[in-house]
N, C-alpha and C positions, 0 to 999 in steps of 0.2 A: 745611739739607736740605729741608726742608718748605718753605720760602722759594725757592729754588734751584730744585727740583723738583716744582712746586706743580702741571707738567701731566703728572708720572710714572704718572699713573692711565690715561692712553689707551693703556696698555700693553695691557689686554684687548682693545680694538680691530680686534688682529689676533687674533681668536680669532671668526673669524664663525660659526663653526658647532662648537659642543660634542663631536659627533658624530665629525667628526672632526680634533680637536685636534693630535691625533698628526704628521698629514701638513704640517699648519700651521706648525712648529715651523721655528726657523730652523736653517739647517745645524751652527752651532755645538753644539743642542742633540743632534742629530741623528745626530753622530760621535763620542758618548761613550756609557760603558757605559749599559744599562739602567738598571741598580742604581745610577745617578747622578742619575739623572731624578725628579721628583715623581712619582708614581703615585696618583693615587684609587682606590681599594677597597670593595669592602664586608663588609663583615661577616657572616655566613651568608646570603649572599645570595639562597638560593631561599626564605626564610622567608613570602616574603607569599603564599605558595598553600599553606600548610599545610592538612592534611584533619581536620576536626571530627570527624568522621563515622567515623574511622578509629582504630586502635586506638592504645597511645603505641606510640613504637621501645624498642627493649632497654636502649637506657642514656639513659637521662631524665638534666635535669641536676641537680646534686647537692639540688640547694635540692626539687626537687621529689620527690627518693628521699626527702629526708627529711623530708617533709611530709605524704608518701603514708598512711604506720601512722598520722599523727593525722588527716587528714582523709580518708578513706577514698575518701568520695563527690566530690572534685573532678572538674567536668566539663571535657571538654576543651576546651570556649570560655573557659574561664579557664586552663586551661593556653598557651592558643592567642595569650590577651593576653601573657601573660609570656614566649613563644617567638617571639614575631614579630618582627623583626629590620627587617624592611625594606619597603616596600608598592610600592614599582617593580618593573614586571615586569623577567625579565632583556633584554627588549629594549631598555624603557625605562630601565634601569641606561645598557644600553653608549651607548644615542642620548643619554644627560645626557653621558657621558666618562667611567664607569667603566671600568677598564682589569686592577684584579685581581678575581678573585671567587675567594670563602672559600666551599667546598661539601664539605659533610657527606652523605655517601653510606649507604645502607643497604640492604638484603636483604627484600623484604618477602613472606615464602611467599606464592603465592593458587593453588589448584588443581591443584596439581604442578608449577606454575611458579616460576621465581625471579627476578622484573623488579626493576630496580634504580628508587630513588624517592633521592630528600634525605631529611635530617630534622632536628628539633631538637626533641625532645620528643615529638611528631607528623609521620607522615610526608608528604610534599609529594602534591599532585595531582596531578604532573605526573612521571612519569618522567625518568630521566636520557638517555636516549637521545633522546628526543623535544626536551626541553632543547638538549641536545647540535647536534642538526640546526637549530634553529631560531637555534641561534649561528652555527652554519658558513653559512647563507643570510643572517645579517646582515653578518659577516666580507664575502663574496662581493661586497657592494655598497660595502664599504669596504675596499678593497685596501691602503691603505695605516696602518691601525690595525693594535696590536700589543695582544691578551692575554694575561692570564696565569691559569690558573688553579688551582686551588692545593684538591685533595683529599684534605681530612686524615684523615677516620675512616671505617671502610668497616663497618660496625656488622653482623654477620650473614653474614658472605662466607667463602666460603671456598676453596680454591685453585682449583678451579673457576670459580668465579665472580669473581676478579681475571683467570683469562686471557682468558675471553671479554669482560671488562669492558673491556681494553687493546686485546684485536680491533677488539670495537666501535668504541672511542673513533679509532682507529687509521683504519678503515674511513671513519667519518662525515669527520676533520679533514683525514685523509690526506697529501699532499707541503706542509699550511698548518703543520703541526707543527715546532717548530723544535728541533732537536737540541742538545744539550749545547756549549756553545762556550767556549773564554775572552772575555771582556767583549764580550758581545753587543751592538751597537747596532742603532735603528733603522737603518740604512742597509743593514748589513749583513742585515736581514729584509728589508726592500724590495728588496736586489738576488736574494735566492734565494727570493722571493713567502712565507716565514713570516709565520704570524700567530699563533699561537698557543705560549705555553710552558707545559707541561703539567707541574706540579708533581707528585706520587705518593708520599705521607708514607709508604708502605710500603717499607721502604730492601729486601727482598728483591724485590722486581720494577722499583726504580729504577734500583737501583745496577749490573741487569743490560741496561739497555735504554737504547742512543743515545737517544731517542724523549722518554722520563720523565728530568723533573728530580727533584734530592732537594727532601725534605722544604722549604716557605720559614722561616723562623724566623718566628713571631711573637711580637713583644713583650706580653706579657699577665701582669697579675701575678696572682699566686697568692691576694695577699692580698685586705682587702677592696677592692671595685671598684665599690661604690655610689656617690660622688659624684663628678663633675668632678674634684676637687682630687685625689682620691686615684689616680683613674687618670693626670693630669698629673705627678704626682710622681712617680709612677714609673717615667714615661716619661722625664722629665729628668734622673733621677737614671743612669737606667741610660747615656743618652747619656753625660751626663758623666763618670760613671767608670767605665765598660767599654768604649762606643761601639761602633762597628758595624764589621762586619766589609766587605770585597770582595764581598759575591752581595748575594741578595736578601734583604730582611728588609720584614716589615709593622709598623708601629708601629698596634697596634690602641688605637683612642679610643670604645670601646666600654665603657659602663657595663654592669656585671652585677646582676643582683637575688641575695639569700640569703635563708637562710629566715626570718630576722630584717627583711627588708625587706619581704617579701609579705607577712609577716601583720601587716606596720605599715601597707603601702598595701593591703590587700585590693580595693579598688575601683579602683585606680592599673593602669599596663600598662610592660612597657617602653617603648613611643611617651611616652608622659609621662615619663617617669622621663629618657629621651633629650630631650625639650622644655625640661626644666626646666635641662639642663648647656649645651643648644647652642650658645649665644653663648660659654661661658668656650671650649670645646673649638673654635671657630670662629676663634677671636683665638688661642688655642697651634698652631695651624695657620698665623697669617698670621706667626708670628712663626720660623716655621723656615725653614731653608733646602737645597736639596740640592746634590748634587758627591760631593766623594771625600775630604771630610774626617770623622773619625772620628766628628764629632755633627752629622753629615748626617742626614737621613730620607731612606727611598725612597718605601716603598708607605708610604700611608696610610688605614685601613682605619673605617670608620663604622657604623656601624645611620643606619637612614633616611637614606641619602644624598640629595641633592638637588642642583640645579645649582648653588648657594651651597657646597655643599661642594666641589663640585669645580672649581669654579672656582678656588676660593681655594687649592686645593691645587695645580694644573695653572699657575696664578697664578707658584706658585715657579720655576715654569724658565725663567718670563720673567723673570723681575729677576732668575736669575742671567745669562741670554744678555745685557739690557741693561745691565745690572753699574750701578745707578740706584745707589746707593753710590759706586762709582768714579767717575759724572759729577761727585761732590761731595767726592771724597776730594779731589783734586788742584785746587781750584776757583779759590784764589787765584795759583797759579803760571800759569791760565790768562785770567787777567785781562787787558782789554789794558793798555797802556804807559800809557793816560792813567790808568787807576786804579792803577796803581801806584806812581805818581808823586805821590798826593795825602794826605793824613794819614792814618791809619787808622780815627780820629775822624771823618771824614767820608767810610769807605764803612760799607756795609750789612750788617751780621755779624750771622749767624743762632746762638742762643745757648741754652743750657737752664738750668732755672729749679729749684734743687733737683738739682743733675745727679746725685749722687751714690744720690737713694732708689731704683736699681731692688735695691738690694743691704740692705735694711734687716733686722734681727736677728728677728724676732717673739718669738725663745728667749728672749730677754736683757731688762734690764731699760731703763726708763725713761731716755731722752737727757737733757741739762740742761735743753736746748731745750724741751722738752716743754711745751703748754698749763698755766699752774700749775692750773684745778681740778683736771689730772688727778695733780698729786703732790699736792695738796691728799686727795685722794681715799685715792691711795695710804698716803698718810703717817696721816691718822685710819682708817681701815678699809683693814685690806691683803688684808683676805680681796674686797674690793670691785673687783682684777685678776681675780680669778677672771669677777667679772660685765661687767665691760669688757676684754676679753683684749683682748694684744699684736694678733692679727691684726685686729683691726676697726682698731683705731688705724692699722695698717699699712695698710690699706686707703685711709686717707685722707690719710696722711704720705706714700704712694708718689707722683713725678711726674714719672716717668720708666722705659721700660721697658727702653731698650735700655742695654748696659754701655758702661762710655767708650769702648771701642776701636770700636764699634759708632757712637754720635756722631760721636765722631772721622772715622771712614769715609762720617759721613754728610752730613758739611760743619759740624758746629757746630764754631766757632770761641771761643765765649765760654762759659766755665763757673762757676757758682755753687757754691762749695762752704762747707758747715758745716763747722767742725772742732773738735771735742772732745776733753778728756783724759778716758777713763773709769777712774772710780776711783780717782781720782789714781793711774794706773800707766801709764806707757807700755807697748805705744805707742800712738800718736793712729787716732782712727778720725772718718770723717764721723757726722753727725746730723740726724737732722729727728724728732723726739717720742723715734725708739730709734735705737741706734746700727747702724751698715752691719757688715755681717760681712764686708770688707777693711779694711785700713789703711791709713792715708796712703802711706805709705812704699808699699805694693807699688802701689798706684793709681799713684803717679807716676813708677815705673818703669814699668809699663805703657806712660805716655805717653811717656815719652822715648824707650823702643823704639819705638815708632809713631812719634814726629818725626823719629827717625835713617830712618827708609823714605819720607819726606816731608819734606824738605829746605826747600822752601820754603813751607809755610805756619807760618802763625803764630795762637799760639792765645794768649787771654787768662783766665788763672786768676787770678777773683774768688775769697781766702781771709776767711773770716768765720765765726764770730763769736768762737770761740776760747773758749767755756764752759769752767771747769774750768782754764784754763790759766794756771800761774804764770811769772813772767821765767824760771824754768828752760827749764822748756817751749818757752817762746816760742824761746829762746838755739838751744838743741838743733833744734827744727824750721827754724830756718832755715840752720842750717848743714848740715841734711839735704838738706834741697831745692836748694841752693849746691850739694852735691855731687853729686846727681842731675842738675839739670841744668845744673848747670857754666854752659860760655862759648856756651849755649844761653839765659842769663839775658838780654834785655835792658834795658839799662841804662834809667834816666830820660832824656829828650832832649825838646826840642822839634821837634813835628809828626813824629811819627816815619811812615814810610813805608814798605812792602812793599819798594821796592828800597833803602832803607836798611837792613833786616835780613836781605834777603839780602845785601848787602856784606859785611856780619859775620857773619855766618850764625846770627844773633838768629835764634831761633823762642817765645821764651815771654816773655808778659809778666806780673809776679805782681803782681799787686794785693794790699795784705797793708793788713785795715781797721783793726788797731792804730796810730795816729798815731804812739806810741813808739817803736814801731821803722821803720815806713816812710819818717818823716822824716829818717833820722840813713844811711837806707843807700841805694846810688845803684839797687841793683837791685831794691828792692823800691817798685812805685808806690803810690800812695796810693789809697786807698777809690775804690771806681765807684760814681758815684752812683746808684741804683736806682728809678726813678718806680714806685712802687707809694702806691694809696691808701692811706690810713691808715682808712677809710671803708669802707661796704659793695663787697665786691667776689665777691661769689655770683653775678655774670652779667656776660655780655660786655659789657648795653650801660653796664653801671654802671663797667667797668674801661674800656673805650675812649672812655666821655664823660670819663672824668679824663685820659688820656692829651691827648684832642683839647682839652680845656681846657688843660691845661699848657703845651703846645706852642703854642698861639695865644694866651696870655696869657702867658706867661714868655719861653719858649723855651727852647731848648737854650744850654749855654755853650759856644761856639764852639771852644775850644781843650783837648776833654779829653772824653774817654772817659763816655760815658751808655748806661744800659738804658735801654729802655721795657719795662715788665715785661706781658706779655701771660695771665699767671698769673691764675687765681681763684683765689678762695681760701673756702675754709669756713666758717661760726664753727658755735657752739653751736645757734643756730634754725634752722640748716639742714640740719645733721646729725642732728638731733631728728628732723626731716620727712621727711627720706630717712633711714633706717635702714638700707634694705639696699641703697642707693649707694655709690659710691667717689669718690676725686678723678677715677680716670679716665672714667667715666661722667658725672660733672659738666664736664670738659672734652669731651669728647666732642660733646656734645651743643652747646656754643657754638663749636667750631670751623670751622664755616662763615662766622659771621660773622666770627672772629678773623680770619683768612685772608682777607676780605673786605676787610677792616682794610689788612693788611699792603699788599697787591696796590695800595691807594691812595697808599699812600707816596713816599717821595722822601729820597734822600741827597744830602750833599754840606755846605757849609759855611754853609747859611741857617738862622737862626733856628730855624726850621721845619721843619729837617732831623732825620731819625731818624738814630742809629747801630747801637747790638745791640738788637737784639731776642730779649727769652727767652722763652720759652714751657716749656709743660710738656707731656709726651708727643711729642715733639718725633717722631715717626715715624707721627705720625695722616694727616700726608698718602696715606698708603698705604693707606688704608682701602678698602674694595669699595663703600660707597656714595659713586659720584662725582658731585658735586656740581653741580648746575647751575648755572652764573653767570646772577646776577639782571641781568633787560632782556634778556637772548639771544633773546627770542622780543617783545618789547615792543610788535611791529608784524606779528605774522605773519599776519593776517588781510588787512592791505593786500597784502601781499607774495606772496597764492596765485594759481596761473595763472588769466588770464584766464576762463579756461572755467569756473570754481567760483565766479564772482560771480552766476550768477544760479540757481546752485542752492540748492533753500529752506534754511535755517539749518539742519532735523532730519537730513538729511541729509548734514552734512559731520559729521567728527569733531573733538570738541569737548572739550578738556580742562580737567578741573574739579577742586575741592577736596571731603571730605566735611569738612565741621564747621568750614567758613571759619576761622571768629574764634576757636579754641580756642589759640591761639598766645599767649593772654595772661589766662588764667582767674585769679580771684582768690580765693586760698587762704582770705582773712578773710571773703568770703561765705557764708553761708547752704547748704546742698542744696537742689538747686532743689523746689518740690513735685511736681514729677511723677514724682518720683523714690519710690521703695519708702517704706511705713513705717515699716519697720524700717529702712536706712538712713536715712532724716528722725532716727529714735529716735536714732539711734550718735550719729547728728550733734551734736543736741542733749547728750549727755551726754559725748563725745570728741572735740569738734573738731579738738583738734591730733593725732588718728591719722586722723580720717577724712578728712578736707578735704586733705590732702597726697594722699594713696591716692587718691580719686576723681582726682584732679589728677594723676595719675600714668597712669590712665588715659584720662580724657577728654581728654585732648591729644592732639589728631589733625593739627597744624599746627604748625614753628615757624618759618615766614617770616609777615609781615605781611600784609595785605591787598596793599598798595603793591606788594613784595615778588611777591607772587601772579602778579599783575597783571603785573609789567613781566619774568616770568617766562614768560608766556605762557598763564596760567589765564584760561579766560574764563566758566567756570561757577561760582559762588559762591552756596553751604548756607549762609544765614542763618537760623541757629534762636533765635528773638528769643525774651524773656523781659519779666516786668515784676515790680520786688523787691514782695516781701509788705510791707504797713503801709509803703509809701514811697506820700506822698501825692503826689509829681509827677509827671508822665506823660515819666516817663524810662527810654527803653526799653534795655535790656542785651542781649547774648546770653548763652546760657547752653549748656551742655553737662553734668549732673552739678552745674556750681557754677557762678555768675555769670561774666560775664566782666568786667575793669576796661573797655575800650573802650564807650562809648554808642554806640549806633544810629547819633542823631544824625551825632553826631560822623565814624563811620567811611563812610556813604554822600555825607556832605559832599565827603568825601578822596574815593572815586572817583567825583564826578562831576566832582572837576579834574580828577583824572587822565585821564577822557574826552574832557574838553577840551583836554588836550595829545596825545592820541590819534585823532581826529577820524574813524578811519576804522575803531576798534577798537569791535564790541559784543559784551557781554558778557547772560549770560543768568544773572540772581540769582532762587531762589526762597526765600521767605518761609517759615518753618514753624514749627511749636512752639505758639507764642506762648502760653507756660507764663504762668500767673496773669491772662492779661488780661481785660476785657470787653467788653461791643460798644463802649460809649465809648471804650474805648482804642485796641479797630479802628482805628474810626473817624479817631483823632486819627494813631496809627500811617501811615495811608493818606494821608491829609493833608501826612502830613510827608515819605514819599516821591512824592508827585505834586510838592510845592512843590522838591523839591531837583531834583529830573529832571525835571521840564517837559516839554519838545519832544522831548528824547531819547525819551521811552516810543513804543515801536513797542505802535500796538493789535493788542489779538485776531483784528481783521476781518483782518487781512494776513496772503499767505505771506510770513514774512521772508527775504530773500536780502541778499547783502551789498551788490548793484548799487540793490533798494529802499533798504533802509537809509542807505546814502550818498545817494541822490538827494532824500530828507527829514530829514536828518539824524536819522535812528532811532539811540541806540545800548543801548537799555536795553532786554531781556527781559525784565520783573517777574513773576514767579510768585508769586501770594497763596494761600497754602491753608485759606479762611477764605472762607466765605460772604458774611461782609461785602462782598467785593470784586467781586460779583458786577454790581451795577449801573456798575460803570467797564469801559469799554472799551479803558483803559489796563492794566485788570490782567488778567493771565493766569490760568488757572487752576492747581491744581495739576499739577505734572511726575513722572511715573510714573519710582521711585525700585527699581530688581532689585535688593534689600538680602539677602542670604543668611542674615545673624544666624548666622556660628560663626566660630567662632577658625581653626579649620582651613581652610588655602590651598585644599586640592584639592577638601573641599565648597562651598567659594566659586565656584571655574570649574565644576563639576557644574551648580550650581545656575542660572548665567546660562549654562551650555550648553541646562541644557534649558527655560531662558525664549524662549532666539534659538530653538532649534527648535518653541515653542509662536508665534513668532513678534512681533515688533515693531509698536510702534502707528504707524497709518498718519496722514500728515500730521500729525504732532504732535512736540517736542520727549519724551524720557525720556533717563534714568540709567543707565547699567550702572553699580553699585557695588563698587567693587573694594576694598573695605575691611572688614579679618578684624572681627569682635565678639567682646571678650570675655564672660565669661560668667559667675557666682559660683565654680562650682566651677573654672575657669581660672585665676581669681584666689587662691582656695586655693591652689591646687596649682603656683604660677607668683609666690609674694610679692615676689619679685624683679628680676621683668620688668617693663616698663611698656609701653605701646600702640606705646611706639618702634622696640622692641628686639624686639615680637611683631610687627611690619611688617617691620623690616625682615629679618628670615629669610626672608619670602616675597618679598621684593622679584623678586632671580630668578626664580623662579617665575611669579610674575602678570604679570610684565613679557614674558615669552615666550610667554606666552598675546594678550597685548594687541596685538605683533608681529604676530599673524595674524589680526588681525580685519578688518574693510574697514567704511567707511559705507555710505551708502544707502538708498535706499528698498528694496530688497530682502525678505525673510523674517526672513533673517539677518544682517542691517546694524547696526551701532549708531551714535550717535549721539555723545551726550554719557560721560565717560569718566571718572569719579569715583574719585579714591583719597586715600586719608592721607599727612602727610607728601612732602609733590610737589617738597621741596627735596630729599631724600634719594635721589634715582636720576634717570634719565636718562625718567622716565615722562612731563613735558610734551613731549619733543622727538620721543618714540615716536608719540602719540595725532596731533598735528598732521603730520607724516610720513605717518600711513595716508591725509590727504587726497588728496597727491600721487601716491603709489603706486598709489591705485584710482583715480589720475583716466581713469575711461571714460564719456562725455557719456552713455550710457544707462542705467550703472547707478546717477548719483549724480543725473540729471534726476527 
């Protein structure tokens, strides 16, 4: 699947404009009910103009009645944090692609009048009417988007005041109002100009009026609703065994505060409280799907939506329209002739690693399998589960999330499975640390119903390791699976081949690793061999340099069934340092390069040749940050119209890295000094909690320099260091904690790379230089004039790309250090728009209103587009890292950066600085803006 489908992501592609998505959609989507469609939502959606200033509404929410007798005096700026829902206005809702809105209505007497406002604890600034109008004039410019909107509580009304409310509403939307229908589709709205469907939870004025829908259902539990997990379970559970009915329903992914949560976070708001869940509720979003099966979602509903959420939501109706599953259900019957004419040993079968943990027990006890210190543990102190519960274990035992029939459909062809007796009782269940809550037996009926609907492909089930199991056992399970799946078995043979099983209409091959029996019976093959280190395997490049040694020092055995296992795996010092990681997060995070990996391969019958390849998460290819392949941009500065060579360097746009070289910081150094004294203090007394933690922050990069580079970065944050009591002048970088990479060493590397480049410059600025002294300046300065020589373009020059080439310029060195002062090779410092917050939206505030104070004239500077964490972020956030706090904003900053332009102008920028430059599409955006403002007067 992930193999297969590895360019399934340019499926947003067609989605140019968020705005309106709706009209975008392909016909397929287009001629089915509503209620089948993915929907974005928000959740009280008029919340972000709530009035300080104004009195609360009649019915506050519970947490806050019951709060009110003990604190008397709460003001309404702290009522205001805990009520605010959302900071888009409702324009800016519907131009991201919200399409339901959740509005809470109220009554608010002022002078003998009775104008209608929102509310949620406090009532909104803004009337409903005015609201109202300012929808219909957005609607007006987009004819073909479809809302919905959905008025549940009318706080203060009374019958009065619903008929002119309906007037009103009736007056302002008027022939855009879409009347009651059996299974509404878009098409059917576009052909009689509807846009609107207007929910009204009061069933006596609904249930009398074409005009008003009834009440939407929304999914919301009752119970508590503070963390991620508890609202996710709720929701799944209720799919699963109730599911959803024919209309409309909202599945709301909105955390709620109680009175037990405010008075634990007093200083906290719901925006934080939402910050801290957003990545889990972001991922049970990519992981559903909609149509018109029972544990479909329609609407899906949020606090602080953002275009990451609605993409990822609106996301679903394109992989159902492109059915990216079904290119891979049916993959090998679509093979051509020549591949299926050659062993099955020598083609390329995509496989999972562990396939069985997305189902693991957390309830239950302890698998065979399990790590022994953790029965060690259990077995001397059992009160000691209490302190390592089932779910952290599960968290790292899991590696895998989707269920077999979902693999199945997704093209894995090869499966790993554990199998145990628990309790000495039948029957057999898989394992990895706990046991799966299915059982073998129903698992491979599952599959055999699946193969009966796919006739020609063929899968290979890897059985191992058989904990717990006696020759009973064994006897019994294989006569199981004999009867399961019968003359589906294929037999042992030599070079077996895709039109050999379909002859006989073979589809399963079992691999069974007990020799005792796989020897003596013709249907059962023998063990697959598994290439996994025995070695450290906690990162990609430590499991793909074993791979790529194996393979070019051994090889493969030409006539028989190999993994290469593309799996990391955990131990004890790792789990230690990440605490509050998973496997999937640990995969995650090396999956560019795995993929990187695969994409270089080659099947077929050489030495050299790969067969299955497993992996774990095996559906990460789908993820929203699409990846940039490294070299795509390797030469883009040769490559721009003629007309931009002899515009000065400050003036094109220029994309950069913040914090170059954090791609490879080193846990066993020191905090750097310039760093707080109180962290120095932790330092010194808790290395192994703090030195992971900084390291979890200060990583702002994980591709290479190299990587960078042949990516299309041509701005490079070198923030050098020099280690305390090290007497050689061996300079490091540092961010937080040292980095393993020398100076030396990494400017060496790109000044090859320049030299295989010829026509590429790059603009590096120097800074920090935490611990040094003017001797070290000094020698510092020395050591970059001796590696770049002729490349340094001096001070005295405007640089353009047509000078540059004509003297072979390719080096912009910025020194920020007085030392540098008498070299005319060195630059001075480069002017760095740093915002210093976590938050996205006062990031773009802040370089809006630098571009409006205006840009420095003939001079290189930075826009920085990269969030900062903060102490109290970090509190409040122990679980995020600098990766998982980018990339939430990624959308966001990236459709700011979309509109910017170079130039010498007011409001031009230059050079174009963010984190993480592997993780989106932001090298291809920045160098893009060159071409797009190419106009000779605004970029001369």
């Amino acid at each position: 699947m992930m193999f297969i489908c590895a360019k399934a992501a340019s499926i947003m592609d067609k989605l140019q404009k968020m705005s309106s998505w709706m009209s975008q959609l392909p016909p397929e989507c287009t001629s089915v009910p509503l209620w089948d469609l993915a929907i974005p939502g928000s959740h009280d959606s008029m919340t972000y103009c709530l009035d300080t200033n104004g009195p609360l509404e009649p019915n506050p929410p519970k947490w806050l009645k019951e709060l009110e007798p003990m604190y008397p005096g709460f003001t309404n700026h702290f009522v205001k944090r805990w009520a605010t829902t959302q900071d888009l206005t409702i324009i800016e809702q519907l131009s991201a692609g919200v399409r339901y809105f959740d509005m809470r209505i109220a009554c608010k007497p002022k002078h003998g009048q009775r104008p209608l406002y929102f509310a949620h604890a406090l009532y909104t600034t803004v009337t409903v009417e005015n609201t109202f109008k300012e929808v219909a004039e957005w609607l007006a410019n987009h004819p073909k988007e479809v809302i919905i909107l959905s008025c549940k509580t009318f706080d203060g009304m009374n019958n009065d005041d619903h008929e002119k409310f309906i007037a009103q509403l009736k007056g302002i939307f008027s022939a855009k109002l879409c009347p009651k229908m059996d299974n509404p589709t878009l098409q059917d709205c576009w052909k009689s100009n509807y846009q609107v469907i207007f929910s009204y939870a009061d069933k006596k004025y609904a249930s009398n009026d074409l005009d008003l829908w009834t009440d939407i259902d929304y999914w919301w539990s009752t119970q508590d609703r503070t963390t991620a997990e508890k609202v996710l379970d709720y929701l799944d559970t209720r799919l699963k065994n109730q599911g959803r009915d024919e209309k409309f329903f909202a599945a709301g992914l909105n955390l709620t505060p109680d009175k037990q949560y405010v008075l634990w976070h007093l200083l906290s708001s719901v925006r934080e409280m939402n910050d801290w869940a957003y990545p889990q509720l972001l991922d049970w979003v990519s992981k559903q799907h909609c149509g018109s099966a029972k544990t479909c979602i329609n609407i899906i509903a949020a606090d602080f939506v953002d275009p990451a959420f609605v993409q990822h939501v609106v996301d679903l109706n394109y992989i159902i329209y492109l059915n990216m599953f079904e290119k891979c259900t049916g993959w090998m019957s679509q093979l051509p002739p020549e591949c299926t004419s050659v062993p099955l040993w020598d083609l390329a079968i995509p496989g999972s690693h562990d396939s069985m943990t997305y189902c693991l027990d957390a309830d239950g006890p302890l698998a065979p399998d399990a790590p022994q210190q953790l029965k060690d543990i259990e077995a001397m102190f059992p009160q000691m589960i209490d302190i390592i519960p089932n779910h952290f274990i599960k968290r790292w035992a899991t590696t895998q999330d989707l269920t077999i029939s979902e693999q199945l459909s997704a093209g894995v062809r090869y499966f790993d499975m554990r199998i145990a007796c628990k309790d000495g009782q039948r029957p057999l269940y898989f394992t990895h640390s706990l046991y799966t809550t299915v059982t073998v037996e129903d698992t491979f009926k599952e599959v055999a119903e699946w193969l009966a609907n796919h006739p020609k492909e063929v899968i290979i089930l890897s059985c191992k390791p058989f904990k717990g199991m006696k020759d009973d056992d064994h006897e019994k399970f294989i006569a199981q699976l004999k009867g399961i799946f019968s003359a589906k078995l294929c037999p042992k043979m030599d070079n077996p081949t895709l039109q050999d099983c379909w002859k006989s209409n073979y589809q399963v091959i079992f691999s069974y690793a007990e020799k005792k029996y796989a020897s003596n019976d013709l249907d059962l093959w023998t063990d697959i061999d598994y290439w996994w280190s025995t070695q450290d395997r906690t990162t990609a490049e430590k499991v793909l340099d074993y791979l790529d040694t194996r393979l070019k020092k051994y090889g493969r055995d030409v006539d028989k069934f190999f993994v290469a296992g593309l799996n990391l795996t955990e131990n004890e010092k790792y789990v230690l340092k990440h605490p509050f990681s998973s496997m999937r997060e640990m995969t995650y995070g090396a999956y560019p390069q795995l993929l990187d990996w695969v994409s270089k391969q080659h099947c077929g019958s050489a030495k050299t040749c790969i067969n299955i390849i497993a992996a774990d998460f095996v559906n990460l290819y789908n993820c929203q940050q699409v990846q940039v392949p490294r070299g795509d941009c390797g030469d883009w500065m040769s490559h721009l119209p003629e007309k931009l060579w002899e515009v000065p360097l400050w003036n094109l746009a220029i994309p950069g890295s913040h914090d170059t070289m954090t791609d490879r910081l080193d846990e066993c150094s020191r905090v750097v000094r310039s760093e707080s004294l109180v962290l120095r203090a932790l330092d010194r007394c808790f290395p192994c909690v703090t030195r992971p933690c900084v390291k979890r922050w200060a990583t702002t990069q994980t591709w290479d320099i190299l990587d960078q580079l042949d990516a299309g970065i041509r701005f490079l944050d070198l923030r050098i260091a020099h280690k305390r009591h090290d007497a050689s002048n061996t300079f490091y970088f540092a961010h937080g904690i040292y980095s393993q990479q020398t100076v030396k060493d990494t400017v060496t590397c790109v000044a090859q790379w320049l030299w295989e480049h010829p026509k590429e410059v790059v603009v590096i600025a120097c800074s920090a230089f935490d611990g040094m002294d003017q001797e070290q300046h000094l020698e510092l300065i020395h050591l970059l004039r001796r590696v770049f020589e002729r490349r340094l373009c001096p001070k005295t020059e405007t640089p353009s790309l047509s000078l540059c080439w004509r003297y072979g310029y390719q080096v912009i060195l910025s020194y920020d250090d007085g030392a540098a002062e008498p070299y005319c090779e060195l630059w001075p410092s480069i002017d760095y728009w740093w915002a210093d917050t976590p938050d996205p939206k006062d990031l773009i505030s802040y370089l809006e209103g630098r571009k409006q104070s205006g840009r420095p004239t003939e001079a290189f500077f930075v826009a920085g587009m990269n969030l900062t964490e903060d102490f109290r972020y970090v509190l409040q956030h122990p679980c995020q890292t600098m990766r998982t706090m980018t990339q939430r904003a990624h959308a966001f900053l990236l459709d700011w950066v979309r509109k910017q332009h170079p130039g010498p102008t007011r409001t031009g920028l230059n050079i174009i600085c963010a984190d993480f430059v592997g993780d989106s599409e932001f090298i291809h955006i920045v160098i893009a803006l060159n071409r797009d403002n190419l106009r000779g007067a605004t970029l001369d």
